[in-house]
C-alpha positions as CSV (number, residue, x, y, z in Angstrom):
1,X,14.8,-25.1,-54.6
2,X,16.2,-28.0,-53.2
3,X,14.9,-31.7,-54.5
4,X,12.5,-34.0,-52.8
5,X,13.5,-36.8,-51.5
6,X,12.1,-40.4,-51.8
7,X,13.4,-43.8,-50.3
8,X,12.2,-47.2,-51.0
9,X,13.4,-50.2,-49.8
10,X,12.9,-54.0,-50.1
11,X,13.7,-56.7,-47.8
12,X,15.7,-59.5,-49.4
13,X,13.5,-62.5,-48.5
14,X,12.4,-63.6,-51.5
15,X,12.3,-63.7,-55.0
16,X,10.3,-61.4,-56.8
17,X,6.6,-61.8,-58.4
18,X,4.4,-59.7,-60.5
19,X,2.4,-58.5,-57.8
20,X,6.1,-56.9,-56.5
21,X,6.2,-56.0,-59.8
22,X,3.4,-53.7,-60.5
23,X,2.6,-52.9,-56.5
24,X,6.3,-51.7,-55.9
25,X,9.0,-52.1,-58.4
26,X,7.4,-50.9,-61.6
27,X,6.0,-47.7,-60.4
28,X,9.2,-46.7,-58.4
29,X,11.7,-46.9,-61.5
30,X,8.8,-44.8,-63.5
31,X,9.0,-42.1,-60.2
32,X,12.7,-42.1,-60.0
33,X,12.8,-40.6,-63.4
34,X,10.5,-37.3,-62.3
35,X,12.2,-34.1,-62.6
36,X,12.9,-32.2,-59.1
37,X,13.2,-35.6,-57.1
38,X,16.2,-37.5,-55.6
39,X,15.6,-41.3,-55.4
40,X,17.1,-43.5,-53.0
41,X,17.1,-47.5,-53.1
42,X,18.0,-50.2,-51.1
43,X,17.7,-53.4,-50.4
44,X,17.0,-53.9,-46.6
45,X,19.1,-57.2,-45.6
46,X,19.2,-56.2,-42.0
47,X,15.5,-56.3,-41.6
48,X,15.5,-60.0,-43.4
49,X,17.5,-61.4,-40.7
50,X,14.4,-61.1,-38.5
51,X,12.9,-63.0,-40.7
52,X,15.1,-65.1,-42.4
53,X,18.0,-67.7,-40.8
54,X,19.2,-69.3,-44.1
55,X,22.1,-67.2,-44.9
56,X,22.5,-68.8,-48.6
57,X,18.7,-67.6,-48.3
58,X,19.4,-64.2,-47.3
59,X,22.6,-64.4,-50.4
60,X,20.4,-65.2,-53.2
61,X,17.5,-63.1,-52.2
62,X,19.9,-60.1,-52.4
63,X,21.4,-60.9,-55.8
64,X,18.0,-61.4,-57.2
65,X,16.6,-58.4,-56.1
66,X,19.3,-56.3,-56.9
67,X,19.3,-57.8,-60.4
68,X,15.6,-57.0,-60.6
69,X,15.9,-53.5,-59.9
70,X,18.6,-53.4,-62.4
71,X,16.6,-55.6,-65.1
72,X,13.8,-53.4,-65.1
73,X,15.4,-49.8,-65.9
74,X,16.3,-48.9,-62.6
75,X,19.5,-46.5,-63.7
76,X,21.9,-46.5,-60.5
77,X,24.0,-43.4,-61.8
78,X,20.7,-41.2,-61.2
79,X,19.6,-42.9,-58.3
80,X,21.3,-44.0,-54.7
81,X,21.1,-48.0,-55.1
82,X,22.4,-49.5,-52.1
83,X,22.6,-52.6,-49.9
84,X,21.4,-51.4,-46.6
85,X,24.4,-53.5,-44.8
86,X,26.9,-51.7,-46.7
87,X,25.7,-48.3,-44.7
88,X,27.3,-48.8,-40.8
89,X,26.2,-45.6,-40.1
90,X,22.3,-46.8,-40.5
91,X,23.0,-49.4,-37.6
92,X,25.0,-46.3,-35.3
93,X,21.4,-44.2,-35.9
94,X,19.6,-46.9,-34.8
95,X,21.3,-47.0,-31.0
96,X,20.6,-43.2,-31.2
97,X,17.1,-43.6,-31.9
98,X,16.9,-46.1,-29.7
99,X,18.1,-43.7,-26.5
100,X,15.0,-41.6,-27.4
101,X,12.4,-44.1,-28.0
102,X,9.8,-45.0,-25.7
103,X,9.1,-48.6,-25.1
104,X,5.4,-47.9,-25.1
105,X,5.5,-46.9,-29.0
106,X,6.6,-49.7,-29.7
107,X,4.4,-51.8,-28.0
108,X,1.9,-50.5,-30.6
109,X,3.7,-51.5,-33.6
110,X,1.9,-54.0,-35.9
111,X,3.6,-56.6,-36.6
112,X,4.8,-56.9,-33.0
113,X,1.0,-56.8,-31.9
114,X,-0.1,-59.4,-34.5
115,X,2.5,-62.0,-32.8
116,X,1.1,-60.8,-29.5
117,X,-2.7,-61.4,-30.6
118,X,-1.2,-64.6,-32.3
119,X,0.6,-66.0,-29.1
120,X,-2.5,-65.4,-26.8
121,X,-5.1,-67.0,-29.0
122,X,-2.7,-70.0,-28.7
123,X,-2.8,-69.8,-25.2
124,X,1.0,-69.4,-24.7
125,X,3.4,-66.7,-23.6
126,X,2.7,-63.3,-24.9
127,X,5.9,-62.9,-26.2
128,X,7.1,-66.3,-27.3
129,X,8.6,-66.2,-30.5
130,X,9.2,-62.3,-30.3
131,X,12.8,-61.6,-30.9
132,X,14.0,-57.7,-29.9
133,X,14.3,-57.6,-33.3
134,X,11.0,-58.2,-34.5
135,X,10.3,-55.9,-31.8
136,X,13.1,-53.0,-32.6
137,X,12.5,-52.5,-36.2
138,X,10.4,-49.6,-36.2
139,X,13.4,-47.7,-35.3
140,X,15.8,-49.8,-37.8
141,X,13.3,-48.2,-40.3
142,X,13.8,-45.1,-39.0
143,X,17.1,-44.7,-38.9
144,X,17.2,-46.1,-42.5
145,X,15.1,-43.2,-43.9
146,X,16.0,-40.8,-41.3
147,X,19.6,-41.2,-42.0
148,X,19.6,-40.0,-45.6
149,X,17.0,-36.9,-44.8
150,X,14.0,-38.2,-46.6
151,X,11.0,-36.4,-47.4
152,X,8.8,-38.7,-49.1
153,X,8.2,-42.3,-48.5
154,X,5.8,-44.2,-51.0
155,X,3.9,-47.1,-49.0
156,X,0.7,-49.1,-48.9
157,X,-2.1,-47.7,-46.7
158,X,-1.4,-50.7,-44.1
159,X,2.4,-49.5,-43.5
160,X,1.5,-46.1,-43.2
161,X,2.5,-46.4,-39.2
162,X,6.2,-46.9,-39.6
163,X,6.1,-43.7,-41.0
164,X,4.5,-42.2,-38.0
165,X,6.6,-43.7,-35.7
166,X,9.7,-42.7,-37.8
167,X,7.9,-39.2,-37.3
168,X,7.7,-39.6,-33.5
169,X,11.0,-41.0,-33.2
170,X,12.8,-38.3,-34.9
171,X,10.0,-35.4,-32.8
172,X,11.5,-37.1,-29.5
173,X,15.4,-36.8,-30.8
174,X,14.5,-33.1,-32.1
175,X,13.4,-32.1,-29.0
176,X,16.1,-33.1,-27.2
177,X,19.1,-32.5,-29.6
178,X,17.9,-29.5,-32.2
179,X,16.2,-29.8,-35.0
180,X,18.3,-32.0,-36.9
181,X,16.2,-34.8,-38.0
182,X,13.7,-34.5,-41.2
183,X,10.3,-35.7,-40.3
184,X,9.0,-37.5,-42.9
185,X,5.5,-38.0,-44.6
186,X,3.9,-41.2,-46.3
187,X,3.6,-40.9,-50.0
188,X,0.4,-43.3,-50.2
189,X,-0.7,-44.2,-53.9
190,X,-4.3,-45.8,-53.2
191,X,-4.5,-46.1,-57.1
192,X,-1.4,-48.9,-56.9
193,X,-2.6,-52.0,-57.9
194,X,-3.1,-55.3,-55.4
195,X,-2.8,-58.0,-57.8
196,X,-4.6,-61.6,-56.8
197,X,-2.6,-64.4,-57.0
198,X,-3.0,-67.8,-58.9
199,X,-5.6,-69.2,-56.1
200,X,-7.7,-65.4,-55.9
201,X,-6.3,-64.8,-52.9
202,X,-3.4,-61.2,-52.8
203,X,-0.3,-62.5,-54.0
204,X,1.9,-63.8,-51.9
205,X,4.7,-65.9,-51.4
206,X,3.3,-66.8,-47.8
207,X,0.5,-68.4,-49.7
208,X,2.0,-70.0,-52.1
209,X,0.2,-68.7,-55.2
210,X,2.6,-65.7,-56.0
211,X,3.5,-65.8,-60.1
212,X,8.1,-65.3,-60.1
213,X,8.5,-61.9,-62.3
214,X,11.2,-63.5,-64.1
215,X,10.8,-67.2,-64.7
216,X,11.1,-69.3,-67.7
217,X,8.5,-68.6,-70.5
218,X,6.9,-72.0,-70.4
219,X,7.0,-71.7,-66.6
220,X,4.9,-68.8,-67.0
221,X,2.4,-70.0,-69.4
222,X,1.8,-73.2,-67.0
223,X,1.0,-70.5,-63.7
224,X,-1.2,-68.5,-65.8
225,X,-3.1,-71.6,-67.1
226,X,-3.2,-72.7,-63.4
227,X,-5.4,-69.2,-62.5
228,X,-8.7,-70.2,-60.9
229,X,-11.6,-69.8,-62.9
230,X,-15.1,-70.3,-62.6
231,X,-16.8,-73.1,-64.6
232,X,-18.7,-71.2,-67.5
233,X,-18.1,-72.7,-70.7
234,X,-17.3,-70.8,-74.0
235,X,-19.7,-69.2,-75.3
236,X,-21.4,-68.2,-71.8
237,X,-20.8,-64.7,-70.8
238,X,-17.7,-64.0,-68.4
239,X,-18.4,-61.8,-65.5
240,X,-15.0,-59.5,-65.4
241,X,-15.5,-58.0,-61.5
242,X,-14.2,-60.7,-59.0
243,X,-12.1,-62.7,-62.2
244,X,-8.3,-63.0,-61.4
245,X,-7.0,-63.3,-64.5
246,X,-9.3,-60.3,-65.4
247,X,-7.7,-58.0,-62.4
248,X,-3.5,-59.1,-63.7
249,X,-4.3,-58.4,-67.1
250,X,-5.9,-55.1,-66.5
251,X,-2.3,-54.3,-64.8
252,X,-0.6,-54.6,-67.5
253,X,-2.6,-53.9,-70.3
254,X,-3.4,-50.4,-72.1
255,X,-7.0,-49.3,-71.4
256,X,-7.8,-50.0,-75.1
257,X,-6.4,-53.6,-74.4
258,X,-8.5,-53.6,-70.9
259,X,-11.4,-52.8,-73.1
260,X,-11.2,-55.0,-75.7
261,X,-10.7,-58.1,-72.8
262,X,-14.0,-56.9,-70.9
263,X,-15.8,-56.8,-74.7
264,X,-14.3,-60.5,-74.9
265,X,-15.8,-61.5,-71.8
266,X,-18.9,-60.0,-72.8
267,X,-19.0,-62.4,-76.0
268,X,-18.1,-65.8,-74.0
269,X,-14.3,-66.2,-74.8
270,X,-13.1,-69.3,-73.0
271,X,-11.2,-69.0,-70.5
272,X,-8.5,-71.0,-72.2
273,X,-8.3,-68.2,-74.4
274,X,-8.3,-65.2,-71.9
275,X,-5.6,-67.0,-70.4
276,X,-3.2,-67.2,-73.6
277,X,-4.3,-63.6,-74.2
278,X,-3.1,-62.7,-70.3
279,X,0.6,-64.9,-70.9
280,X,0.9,-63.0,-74.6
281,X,0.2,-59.5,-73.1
282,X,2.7,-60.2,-69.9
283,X,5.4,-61.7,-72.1
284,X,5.4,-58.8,-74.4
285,X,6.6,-56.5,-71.5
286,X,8.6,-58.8,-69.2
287,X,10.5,-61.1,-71.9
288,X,13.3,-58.3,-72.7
289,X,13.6,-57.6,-68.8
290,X,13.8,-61.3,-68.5
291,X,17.1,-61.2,-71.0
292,X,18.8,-58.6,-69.0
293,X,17.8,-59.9,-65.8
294,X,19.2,-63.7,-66.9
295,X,22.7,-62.0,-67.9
296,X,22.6,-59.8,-64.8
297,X,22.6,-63.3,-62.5
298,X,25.4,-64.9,-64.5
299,X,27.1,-62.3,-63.4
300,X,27.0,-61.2,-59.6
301,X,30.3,-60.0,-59.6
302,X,29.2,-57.0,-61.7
303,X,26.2,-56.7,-59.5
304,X,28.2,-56.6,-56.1
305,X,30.7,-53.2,-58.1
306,X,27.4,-51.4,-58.8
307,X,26.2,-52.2,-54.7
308,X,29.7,-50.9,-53.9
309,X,29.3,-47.8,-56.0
310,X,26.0,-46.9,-54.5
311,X,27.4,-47.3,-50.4
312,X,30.2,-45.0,-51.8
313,X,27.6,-42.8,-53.2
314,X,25.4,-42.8,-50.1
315,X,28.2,-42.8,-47.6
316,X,29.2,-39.5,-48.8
317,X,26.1,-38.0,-48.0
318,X,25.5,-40.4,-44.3
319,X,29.1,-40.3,-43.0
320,X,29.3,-36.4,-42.4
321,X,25.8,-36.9,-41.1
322,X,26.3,-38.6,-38.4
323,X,28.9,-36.9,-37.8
324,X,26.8,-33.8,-36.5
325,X,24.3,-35.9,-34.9
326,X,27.3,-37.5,-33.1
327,X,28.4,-33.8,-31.7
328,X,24.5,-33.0,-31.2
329,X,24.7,-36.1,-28.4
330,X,27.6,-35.9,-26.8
331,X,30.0,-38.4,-28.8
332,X,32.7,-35.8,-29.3
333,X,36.4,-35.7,-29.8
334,X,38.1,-34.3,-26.4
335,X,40.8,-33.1,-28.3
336,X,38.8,-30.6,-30.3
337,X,37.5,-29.4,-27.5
338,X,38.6,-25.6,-25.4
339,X,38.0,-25.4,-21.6
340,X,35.1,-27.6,-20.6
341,X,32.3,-25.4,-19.5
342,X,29.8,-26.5,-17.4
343,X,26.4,-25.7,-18.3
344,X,23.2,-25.2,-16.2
345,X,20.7,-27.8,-16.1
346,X,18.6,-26.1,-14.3
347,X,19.0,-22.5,-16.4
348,X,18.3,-24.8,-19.5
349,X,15.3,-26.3,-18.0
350,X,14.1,-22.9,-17.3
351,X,14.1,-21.6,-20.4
352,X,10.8,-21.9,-23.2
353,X,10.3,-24.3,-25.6
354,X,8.7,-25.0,-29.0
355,X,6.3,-28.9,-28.7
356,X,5.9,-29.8,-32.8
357,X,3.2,-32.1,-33.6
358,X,0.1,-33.3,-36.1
359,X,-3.2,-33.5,-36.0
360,X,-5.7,-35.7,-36.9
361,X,-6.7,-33.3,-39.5
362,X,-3.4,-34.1,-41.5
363,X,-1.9,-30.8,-40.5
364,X,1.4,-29.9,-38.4
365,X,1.0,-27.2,-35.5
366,X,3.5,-26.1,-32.7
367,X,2.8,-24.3,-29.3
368,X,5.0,-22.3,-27.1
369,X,5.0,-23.1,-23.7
370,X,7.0,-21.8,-20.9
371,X,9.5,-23.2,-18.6
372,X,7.0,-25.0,-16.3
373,X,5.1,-26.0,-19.3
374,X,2.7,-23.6,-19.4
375,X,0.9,-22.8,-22.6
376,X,1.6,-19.3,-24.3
377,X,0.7,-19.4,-27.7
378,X,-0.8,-22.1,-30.7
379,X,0.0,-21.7,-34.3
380,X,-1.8,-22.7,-37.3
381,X,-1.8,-25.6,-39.1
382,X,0.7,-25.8,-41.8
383,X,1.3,-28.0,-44.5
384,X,4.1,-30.0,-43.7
385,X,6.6,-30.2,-40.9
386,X,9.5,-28.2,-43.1
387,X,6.9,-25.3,-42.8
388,X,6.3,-24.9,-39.3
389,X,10.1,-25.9,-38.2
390,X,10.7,-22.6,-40.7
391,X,8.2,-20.5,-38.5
392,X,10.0,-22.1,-35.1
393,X,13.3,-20.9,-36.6
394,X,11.6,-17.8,-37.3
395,X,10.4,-17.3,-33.9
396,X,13.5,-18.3,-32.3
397,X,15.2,-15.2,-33.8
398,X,12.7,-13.7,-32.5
399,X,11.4,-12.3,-35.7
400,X,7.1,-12.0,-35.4
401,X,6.6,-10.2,-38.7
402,X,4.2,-12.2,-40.4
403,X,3.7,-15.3,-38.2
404,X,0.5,-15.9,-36.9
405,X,0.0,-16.8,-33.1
406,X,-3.3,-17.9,-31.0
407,X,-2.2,-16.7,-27.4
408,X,-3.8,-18.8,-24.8
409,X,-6.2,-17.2,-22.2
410,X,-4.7,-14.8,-19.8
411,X,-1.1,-14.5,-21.8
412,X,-0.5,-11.0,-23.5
413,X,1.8,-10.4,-26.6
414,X,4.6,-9.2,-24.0
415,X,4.4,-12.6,-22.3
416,X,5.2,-14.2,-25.7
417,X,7.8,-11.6,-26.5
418,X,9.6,-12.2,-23.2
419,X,9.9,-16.0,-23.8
420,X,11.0,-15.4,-27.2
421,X,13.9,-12.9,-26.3
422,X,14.8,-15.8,-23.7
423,X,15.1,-18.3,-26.1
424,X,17.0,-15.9,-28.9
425,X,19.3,-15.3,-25.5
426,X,20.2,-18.5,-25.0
427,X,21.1,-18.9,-28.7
């Protein structure tokens, strides 16, 4: 059975916190050490430059990050650990996606939307601001986990539509070009922690109350004292739902630990206390990452051999790749190639063809429809996308034994037998 695959990648705009930490970095070293998996990582420098313009920026945002991945157990000889620029066959996907993608999906994409809604609130230009960058990375972030076949891709809830449009962009080249392309599916972890930041607000470096994974000890201890409390004394009763420092210890504490806080709050521990027990409980588990990650940065030159190892690594895999989705378009070498036959456009528009797609319901169907796009037959839903491009395979051949088909009104079994022997034909 072959492995699943996961990819995970951050963009290197920024240095690290704890709410990375826990949300994102912690729980994906603990997955890439499940049995049956393959685990790619990467950090994703092409999508910072639509963000960021400071290329010493854009430098040391890469070395950190790569350092933290390292720092925190991330073992690169069992997973693919890779700078995203090191790949150039991500960027040559990209232009291929790009020749299927309709400008119309795109036009739905989030963040493009947001600076839309943003820029006509303000009265101004719909689209001032909007780089084609900004408004092409939905299919940069395709290509980047479409290029290395992967299954499963963990993400928040909010981020769940690049992965359908990574779906829809790899359905459009299918259709076209063979099924060649793995459709993926969101891993979504609803149990991952969203940990508030200094001011109660979600942690983030946009406002300015994020807590740096791996700064100095003392520097630590003075954010954590700086947590926003309210103003019960010691001795009064702490409530523990809505409390801050309440929510980032219980992320890193045991649930015996988690107890005994609550049972502190309970009893009126100051919050002067709470907040030395919070620094005590993170130091315990970030100090020795905080040694490796300290020797790690004195020494980029090690960091930038293991980056280089990893492209090797995940070139080997990409390179012949995009080789066959080079032939599968057109991009061939002349050379290799007998008498040029010319083929029917209009016998290939004649024949059937198989439409893939999901539901609402969470399921993947396919129909059968014939060469003017008539509808001959609806399967049921399957699991996941591998299942029913097995059944389309399946059908192809025109093997029936054991697949189940709804025939739409007026077609007959020898209706969908005919289209089927058509299509195993032309094979």
């Amino acid at each position: 059975m072959k492995p699943v695959r996961y990819l995970t990648g951050i963009t290197t705009t920024g240095t690290p916190h704890l709410g990375n930490y826990v949300g994102a970095l912690r729980p994906a070293v603990e997955a890439s050490r499940r049995a049956g998996t393959e685990n790619f990582y990467f950090l994703a420098d092409y999508h910072a430059l639509i963000k960021c313009d400071d290329p010493a920026r854009m430098q040391r945002s890469t070395l950190e990050i790569a350092a933290c991945w390292l720092a925190i157990g991330l073992d690169p000889e069992h997973v693919f650990f890779y700078r995203q620029s090191d790949i150039p066959e991500i960027p040559e996907l990209t232009w291929l996606l790009t020749c299927v993608t309709g400008k119309g999906l795109l036009n739905r994409a989030h963040a493009y939307k947001a600076s839309v809604d943003k820029n006509a609130a303000a009265g101004i230009d719909a689209d001032d601001g909007v780089t084609a960058g900004l408004f092409m990375y939905p299919v940069l972030m395709a290509a980047d986990i479409l290029m290395f076949k992967a299954h499963k891709i963990p993400v928040g809830r909010d981020q769940a539509q690049h992965i359908e449009m990574a779906r829809d962009i790899a359905s459009s080249f299918n259709h076209l070009y063979g099924e060649l392309l793995v459709l993926p599916e969101a891993a979504i972890d609803d149990n991952v922690a969203l940990l508030p930041g200094t001011d109660g607000r979600k942690m983030s470096k946009s406002y300015d109350n994020a807590i740096p994974l791996f700064q100095p000890r003392e520097q630590l201890r003075k954010q954590i004292a700086g947590i926003v409390t309210d103003s019960r004394a010691p001795g009064e009763p702490k409530q523990a739902e809505g409390s801050a420092l309440f929510q980032i210890y219980e992320a890193f504490a045991s649930p015996a630990e988690t107890q005994q806080l609550l049972q502190a709050y309970a009893d009126g521990i100051s919050w002067a206390d709470a907040k030395q027990m919070l620094f005590e409980r993170i130091e315990r588990e970030v100090a020795p990452m905080r040694e490796r990650y300290d020797a790690l940065m004195t020494n980029p030159a090690e960091i930038e051999k293991t980056l280089q190892r990893g492209a090797e690594k995940a070139r080997a895999l990409a390179t012949p790749y995009i080789g066959e989705l080079r032939h599968a378009v057109g991009l061939r070498n002349l050379a290799a190639q007998a008498a040029p036959v010319k083929k029917d456009k209009a016998a290939k528009a004649a024949l059937p063809s198989f439409k893939q797609y999901r539901e609402a319901d969470g399921l993947h169907y396919f129909k059968l429809v014939d060469a003017q796009g008539r509808l001959l037959a609806q399967s049921s839903g399957f699991a996941s996308p591998q299942d029913a491009g097995r059944t389309i395979a399946q059908l192809k051949r025109n093997e029936l034994t054991g697949v189940s088909l709804q025939l739409a009104d007026g077609i007959t079994d020898a209706d969908v037998a005919n289209a089927l022997s058509a299509l195993d034909a032309a094979a």
